[in-house]
C-alpha positions in Angstrom: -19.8 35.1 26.4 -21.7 32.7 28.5 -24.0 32.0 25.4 -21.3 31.9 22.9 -20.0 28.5 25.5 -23.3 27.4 25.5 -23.7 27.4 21.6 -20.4 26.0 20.7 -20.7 23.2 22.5 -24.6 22.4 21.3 -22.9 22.7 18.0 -20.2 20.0 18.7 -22.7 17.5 21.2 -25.5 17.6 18.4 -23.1 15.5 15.8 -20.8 12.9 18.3 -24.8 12.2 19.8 -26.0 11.3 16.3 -22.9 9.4 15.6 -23.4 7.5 19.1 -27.3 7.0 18.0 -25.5 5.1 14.8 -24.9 1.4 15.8 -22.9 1.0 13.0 -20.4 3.5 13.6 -17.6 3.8 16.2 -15.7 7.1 17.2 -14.5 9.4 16.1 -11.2 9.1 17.8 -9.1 12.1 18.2 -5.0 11.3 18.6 -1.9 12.6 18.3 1.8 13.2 20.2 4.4 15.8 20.3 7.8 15.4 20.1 10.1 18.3 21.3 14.1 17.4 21.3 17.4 19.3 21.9 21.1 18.9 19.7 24.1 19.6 19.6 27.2 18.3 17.0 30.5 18.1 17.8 33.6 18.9 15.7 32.5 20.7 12.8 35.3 23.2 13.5 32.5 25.8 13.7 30.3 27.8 15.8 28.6 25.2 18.1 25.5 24.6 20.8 22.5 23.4 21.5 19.7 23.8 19.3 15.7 22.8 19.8 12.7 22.3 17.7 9.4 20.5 17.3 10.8 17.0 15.6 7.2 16.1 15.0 3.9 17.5 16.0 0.9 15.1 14.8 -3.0 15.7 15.5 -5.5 13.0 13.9 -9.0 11.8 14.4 -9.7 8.2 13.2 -13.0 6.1 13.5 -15.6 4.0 11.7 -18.0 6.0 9.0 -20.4 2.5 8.8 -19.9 -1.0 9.5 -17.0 -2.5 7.7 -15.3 1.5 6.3 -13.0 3.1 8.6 -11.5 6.5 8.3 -8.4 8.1 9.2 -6.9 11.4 8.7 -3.4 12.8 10.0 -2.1 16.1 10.5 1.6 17.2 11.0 3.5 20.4 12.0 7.2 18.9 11.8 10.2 20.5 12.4 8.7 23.2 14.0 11.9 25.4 14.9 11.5 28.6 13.2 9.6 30.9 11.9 8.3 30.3 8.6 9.4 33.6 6.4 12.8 32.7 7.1 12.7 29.2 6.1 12.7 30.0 2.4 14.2 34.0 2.3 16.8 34.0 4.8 20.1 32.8 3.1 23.3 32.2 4.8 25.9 33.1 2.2 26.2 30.2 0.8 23.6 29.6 -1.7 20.5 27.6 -0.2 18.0 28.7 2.1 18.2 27.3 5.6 15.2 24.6 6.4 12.4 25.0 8.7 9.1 24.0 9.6 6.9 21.3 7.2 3.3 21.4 8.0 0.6 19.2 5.3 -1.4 16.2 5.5 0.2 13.3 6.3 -2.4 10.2 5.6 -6.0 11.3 4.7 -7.6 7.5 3.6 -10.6 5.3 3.5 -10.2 1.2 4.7 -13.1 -0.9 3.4 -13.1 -4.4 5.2 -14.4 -6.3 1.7 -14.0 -9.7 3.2 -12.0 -11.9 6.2 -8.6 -11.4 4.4 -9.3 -8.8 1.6 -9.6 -5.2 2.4 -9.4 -2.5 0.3 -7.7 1.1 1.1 -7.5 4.5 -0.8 -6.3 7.7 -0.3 -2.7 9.0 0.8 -0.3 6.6 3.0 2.7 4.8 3.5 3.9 3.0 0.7 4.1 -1.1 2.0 7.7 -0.9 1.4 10.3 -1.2 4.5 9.6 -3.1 8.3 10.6 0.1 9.8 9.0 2.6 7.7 5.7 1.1 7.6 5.2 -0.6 10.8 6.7 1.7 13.0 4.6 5.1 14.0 7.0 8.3 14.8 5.5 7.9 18.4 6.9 4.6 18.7 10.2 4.7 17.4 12.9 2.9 19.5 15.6 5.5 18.9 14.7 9.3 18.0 15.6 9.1 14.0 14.7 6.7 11.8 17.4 4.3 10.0 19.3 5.8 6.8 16.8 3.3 4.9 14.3 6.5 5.5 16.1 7.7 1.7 15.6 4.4 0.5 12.3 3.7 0.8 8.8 4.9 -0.5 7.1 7.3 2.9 4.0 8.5 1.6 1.9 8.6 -1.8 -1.7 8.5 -3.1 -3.2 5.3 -4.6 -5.2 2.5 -3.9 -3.9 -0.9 -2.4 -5.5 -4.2 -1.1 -4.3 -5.9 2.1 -4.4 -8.3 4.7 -3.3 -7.9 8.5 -3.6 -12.0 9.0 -4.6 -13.8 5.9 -6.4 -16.4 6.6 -5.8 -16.8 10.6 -2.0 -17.9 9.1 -0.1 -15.0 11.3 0.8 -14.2 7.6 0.1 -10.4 6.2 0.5 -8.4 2.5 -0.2 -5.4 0.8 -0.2 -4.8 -2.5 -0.4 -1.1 -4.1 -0.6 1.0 -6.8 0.2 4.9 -6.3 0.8 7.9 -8.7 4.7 8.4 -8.9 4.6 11.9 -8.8 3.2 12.6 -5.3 5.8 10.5 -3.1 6.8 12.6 -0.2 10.2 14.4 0.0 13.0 11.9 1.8 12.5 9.0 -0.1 14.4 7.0 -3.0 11.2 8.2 -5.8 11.1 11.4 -4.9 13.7 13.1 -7.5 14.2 15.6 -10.5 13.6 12.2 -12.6 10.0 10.5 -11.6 7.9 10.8 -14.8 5.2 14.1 -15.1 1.9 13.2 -13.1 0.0 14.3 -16.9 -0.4 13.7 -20.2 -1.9 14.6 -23.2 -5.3 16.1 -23.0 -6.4 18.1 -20.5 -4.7 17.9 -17.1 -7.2 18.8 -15.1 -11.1 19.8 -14.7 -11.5 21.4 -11.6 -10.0 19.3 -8.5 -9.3 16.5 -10.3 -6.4 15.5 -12.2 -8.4 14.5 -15.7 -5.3 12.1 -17.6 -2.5 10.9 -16.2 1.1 9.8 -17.7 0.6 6.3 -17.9 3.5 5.7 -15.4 3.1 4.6 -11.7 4.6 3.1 -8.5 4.1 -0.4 -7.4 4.7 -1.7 -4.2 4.1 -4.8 -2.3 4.7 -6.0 1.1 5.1 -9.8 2.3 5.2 -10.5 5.5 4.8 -13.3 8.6 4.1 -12.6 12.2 3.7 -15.7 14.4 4.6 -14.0 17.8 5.6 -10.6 19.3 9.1 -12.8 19.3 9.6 -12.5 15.8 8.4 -10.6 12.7 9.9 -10.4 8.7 8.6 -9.0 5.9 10.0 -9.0 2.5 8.9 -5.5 0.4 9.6 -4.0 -3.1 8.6 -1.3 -5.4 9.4 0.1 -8.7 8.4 3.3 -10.1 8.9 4.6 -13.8 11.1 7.7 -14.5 11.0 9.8 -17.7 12.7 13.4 -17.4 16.2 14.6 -18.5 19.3 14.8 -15.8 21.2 18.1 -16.2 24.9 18.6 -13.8 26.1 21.5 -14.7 24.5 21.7 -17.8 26.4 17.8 -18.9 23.4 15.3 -19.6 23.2 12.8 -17.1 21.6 9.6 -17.9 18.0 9.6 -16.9 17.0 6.0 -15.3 13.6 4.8 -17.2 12.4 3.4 -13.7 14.0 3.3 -10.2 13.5 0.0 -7.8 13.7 -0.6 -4.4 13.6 -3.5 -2.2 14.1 -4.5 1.7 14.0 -7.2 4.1 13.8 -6.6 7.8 13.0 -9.0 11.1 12.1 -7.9 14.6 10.8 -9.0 17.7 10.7 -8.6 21.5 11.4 -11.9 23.5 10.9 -11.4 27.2 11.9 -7.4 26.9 14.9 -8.3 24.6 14.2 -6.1 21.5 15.8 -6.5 18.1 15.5 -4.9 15.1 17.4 -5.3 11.5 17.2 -4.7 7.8 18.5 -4.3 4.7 17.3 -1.8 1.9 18.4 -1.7 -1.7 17.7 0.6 -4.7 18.8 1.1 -8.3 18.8 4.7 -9.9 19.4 6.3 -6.5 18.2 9.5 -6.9 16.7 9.0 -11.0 20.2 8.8 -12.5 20.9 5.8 -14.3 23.7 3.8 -12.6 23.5 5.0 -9.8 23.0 2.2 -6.8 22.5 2.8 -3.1 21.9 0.4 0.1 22.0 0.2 3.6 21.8 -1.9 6.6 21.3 -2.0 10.5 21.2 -4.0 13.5 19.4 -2.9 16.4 19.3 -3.9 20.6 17.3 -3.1 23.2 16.8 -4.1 26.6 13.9 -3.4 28.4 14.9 -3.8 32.5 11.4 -3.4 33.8 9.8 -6.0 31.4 12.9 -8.1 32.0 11.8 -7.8 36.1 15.4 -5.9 37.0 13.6 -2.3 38.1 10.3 -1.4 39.5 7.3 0.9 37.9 8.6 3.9 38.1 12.1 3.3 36.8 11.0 1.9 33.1 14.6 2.2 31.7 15.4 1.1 27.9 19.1 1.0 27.1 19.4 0.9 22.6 21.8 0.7 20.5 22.4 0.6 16.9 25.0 0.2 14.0 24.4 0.7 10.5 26.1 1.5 7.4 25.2 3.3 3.9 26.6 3.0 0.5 26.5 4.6 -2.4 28.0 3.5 -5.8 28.0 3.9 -9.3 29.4 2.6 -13.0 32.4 3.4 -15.0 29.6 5.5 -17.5 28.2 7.4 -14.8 31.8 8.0 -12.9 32.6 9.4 -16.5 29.6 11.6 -17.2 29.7 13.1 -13.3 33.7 14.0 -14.0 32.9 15.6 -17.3 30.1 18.1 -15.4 33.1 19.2 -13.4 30.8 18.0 -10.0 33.4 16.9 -7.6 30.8 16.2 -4.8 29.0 13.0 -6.9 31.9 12.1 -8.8 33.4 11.3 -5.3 30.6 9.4 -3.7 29.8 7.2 -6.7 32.9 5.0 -6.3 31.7 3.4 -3.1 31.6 6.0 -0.7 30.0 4.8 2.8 28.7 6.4 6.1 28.5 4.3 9.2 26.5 5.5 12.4 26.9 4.1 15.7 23.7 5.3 18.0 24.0 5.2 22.0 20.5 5.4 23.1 18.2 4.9 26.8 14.7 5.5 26.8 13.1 6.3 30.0 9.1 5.9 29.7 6.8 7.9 32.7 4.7 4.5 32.5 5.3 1.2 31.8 1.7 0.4 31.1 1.3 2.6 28.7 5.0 3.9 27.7 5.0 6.0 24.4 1.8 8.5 26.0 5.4 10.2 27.6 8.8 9.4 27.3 12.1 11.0 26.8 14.6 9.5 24.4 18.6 10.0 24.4 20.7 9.2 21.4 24.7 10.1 20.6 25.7 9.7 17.7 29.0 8.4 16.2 29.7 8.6 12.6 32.8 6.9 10.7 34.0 6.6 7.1 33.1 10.4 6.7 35.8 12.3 4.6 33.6 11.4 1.1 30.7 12.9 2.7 32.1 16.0 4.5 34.2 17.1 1.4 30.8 16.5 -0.9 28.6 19.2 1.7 26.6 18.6 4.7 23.9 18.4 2.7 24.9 15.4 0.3 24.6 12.8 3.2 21.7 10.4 3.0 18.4 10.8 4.8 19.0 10.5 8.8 22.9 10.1 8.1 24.9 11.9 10.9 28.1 13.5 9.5 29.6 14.9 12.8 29.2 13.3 16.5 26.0 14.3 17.6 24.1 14.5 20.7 20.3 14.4 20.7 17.6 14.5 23.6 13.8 14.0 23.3 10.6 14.5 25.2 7.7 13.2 23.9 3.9 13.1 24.6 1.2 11.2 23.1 -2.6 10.7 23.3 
C-alpha cells in the first residue's frame, strides 16, 4: 500500500515540477465551489415540504500552457438531488419524467493574448450576451437564482470570439463572437425545436469532427464600459438563424427564420451599496415566429460590514429584488395557437406576465474573502400568476417562481 502512496504521488510531482521548471507557464490552478440549498413552496394546494439538492457542484483547473495562451476547463454536477435512473424512467402520472441531476462540461477553452487589446478565445463558453449572465460566476451570485433574463439570453455554446477586458487603457471592454447555433445550452432563448440542423450536405462527419456545417450561426457581441467598481453597463445582442418546422398538435406553427436577442444592464457597488438592473429582449421566443418575450429587474443590496455598521464576524448582506416577465404575441400567431386546440400558449401570447419579488440576506463566514463560504436566504413572492398556473408549472420562464417560495443556501468555494 505504502508503495502504491509512494508511486502515485511521483506520478503527479514529476509533471507540476516540469511545469514549475517552465518559466513561461503558470499553474495549473485547481477551483471550484459547492452549493447545497433547501425549499419549500407555499400554496400549491398540494402535498408540501422541504426539499434539498446540489444547486451546483463545479470542479475546474485553469492556468497558463505558454506565455501569452491560457487554459481553462470547467466541470459541473448540477442539480444533484436524485438518483439518476429515475430522472428519465420514473413518471408521475402525468406525462413527463421528473428532472434530476445534469452533469457535462461546462467551459473547456483556449485564450490567446494576440496583442494589448486583441485577444483571441475558442472553445465552449458564455455567449457575451447579458451583464448578469456573463459577468457574474454561480459562486458569486448576489441572490441564489439567476434573473428570469437566464431564458432570454445565450448561456453556453462553441465558437470562436475576439475580446478586450480594457481596450486601450479606456475602462472600455467588447467581445465579439461567432458560435454554432446548434450547441447553445438548455435554458436559453436559442435553444429550441426551431435552431437550424448543425449539418449539411456532404458528409457530416469524419471521425470527431463535424466535416460541413449548415451555413447558419449565432452572433453575439458585447459592449461595455467600466470606469469604477461604482458603476458598470454593457450593451449585448445576438441573433441566431432558425430553419425547422413548428408542429402544436399536429397545426403548423410558423417557424421564425432567425431569433434575436438583446440587453442592457448597469451595476456597481458604491461604499457597500450594491445595485444591479437590466433589461433583456428577444423576438421568436422559443423559434415561433411572432412570438416576443422580455424582462426586467432592479436589484439592492447593502453590505453593513463594508458600510462600517457590524464587525468581522457579522458580514450581513440584506437583497432584494423585483422583476417582471412578459410574453406576447400577434393576431397570426394568437390564431394559429387557437386552431392547435393549445390552451396553455394561446393564453400566454396575449401579454401574459410574471412578477417576482425576492427577500434575500447573505451572511459570508469572511469578509475578506466572502464567497469561499456563505449561506444565502431568498423568499420568494410571485404576482400576476393565474396565466401561468392555468398553462402548467412547467410553462413559466427560466428562474420564474409560480408559488411563494422559500429557499436557503450554503455554499463553499476554493
Amino acid at each position: 500500500m505504502k508503495k502504491t502512496l509512494i508511486t502515485a504521488a511521483l506520478g503527479l510531482a514529476l509533471p507540476m515540477a516540469a511545469i514549475a521548471d517552465d518559466p513561461d507557464k503558470h499553474g495549473p490552478v485547481l477551483f471550484g465551489y459547492m452549493q447545497i440549498a433547501g425549499s419549500q413552496q407555499f400554496g400549491t394546494g398540494g402535498p408540501e415540504g422541504i426539499v434539498f439538492s446540489g444547486n451546483r457542484i463545479r470542479l475546474g483547473v485553469k492556468g497558463q500552457a505558454v506565455r501569452g495562451v491560457d487554459y481553462f476547463f470547467h466541470y459541473k454536477w448540477d442539480r444533484l438531488w436524485q438518483s439518476s435512473p429515475y430522472n428519465t424512467s420514473y413518471n408521475n402520472g402525468q406525462g413527463f419524467a421528473l428532472p434530476g441531476a445534469n452533469a457535462g462540461v461546462q467551459d473547456a477553452y483556449l485564450d490567446i493574448h494576440l496583442l494589448p487589446y486583441l485577444s483571441g478565445q475558442a472553445g465552449k463558453y458564455r455567449i457575451p450576451l447579458g451583464l448578469e449572465r456573463v459577468q457574474y460566476s454561480g459562486a458569486q451570485l448576489p441572490f441564489i437564482q439567476r434573473s428570469m433574463t437566464q431564458s432570454l439570453g445565450g448561456n453556453r455554446s462553441i465558437g470562436v470570439m475576439l475580446h478586450s477586458p480594457d481596450l486601450y487603457r479606456t475602462k472600455a471592454y467588447y467581445a465579439v463572437g461567432i458560435f454554432d447555433n446548434n450547441s447553445v445550452d438548455v435554458g436559453s432563448a436559442f435553444n429550441s425545436y426551431n435552431v437550424a440542423l448543425p449539418v449539411g450536405g456532404g458528409q457530416t462527419q469524419v471521425g470527431g469532427i463535424m466535416a460541413n456545417g449548415s451555413g447558419r450561426y449565432l452572433f453575439s457581441a458585447m459592449v461595455g464600459y467600466r470606469p469604477s467598481p461604482m458603476f458598470n453597463v454593457a450593451l449585448s445582442g445576438a441573433q441566431a438563424g432558425g430553419a425547422q418546422m413548428y408542429t402544436l398538435n399536429g397545426v403548423r406553427v410558423p417557424a421564425a427564420k432567425n431569433i434575436t436577442a438583446w440587453t442592457i444592464g448597469v451595476d456597481g457597488n458604491i461604499h457597500g451599496l450594491k445595485y444591479l438592473a437590466e433589461y433583456a429582449a428577444v423576438n421568436s421566443y422559443g423559434g415561433i415566429e411572432g412570438l416576443g418575450a422580455s424582462d426586467w429587474y432592479v436589484a439592492g443590496l447593502a453590505n453593513l460590514h463594508e458600510m462600517h455598521l457590524t464587525p468581522d464576524w457579522l458580514d450581513l448582506e440584506p437583497a432584494i429584488r423585483f422583476e417582471s416577465f412578459q410574453m406576447g404575441g400577434n393576431a397570426g400567431l394568437a390564431a394559429v395557437t387557437r386552431a392547435a386546440r393549445v390552451k396553455s400558449i394561446a393564453g400566454l401570447v396575449n401579454g401574459a406576465t410574471l412578477n417576482n419579488l425576492t427577500l434575500g440576506m447573505n451572511y459570508y463566514f469572511n469578509a475578506k474573502n466572502p464567497h469561499a463560504a456563505k449561506v444565502q436566504l431568498n423568499y420568494v413572492i410571485p404576482s400576476r400568476i393565474g396565466d401561468w398556473r392555468a398553462a402548467g408549472n412547467g410553462a413559466g420562464p427560466g428562474n420564474g417562481y409560480l408559488y411563494n417560495t422559500l429557499v436557503v443556501q450554503f455554499q463553499t468555494a476554493f
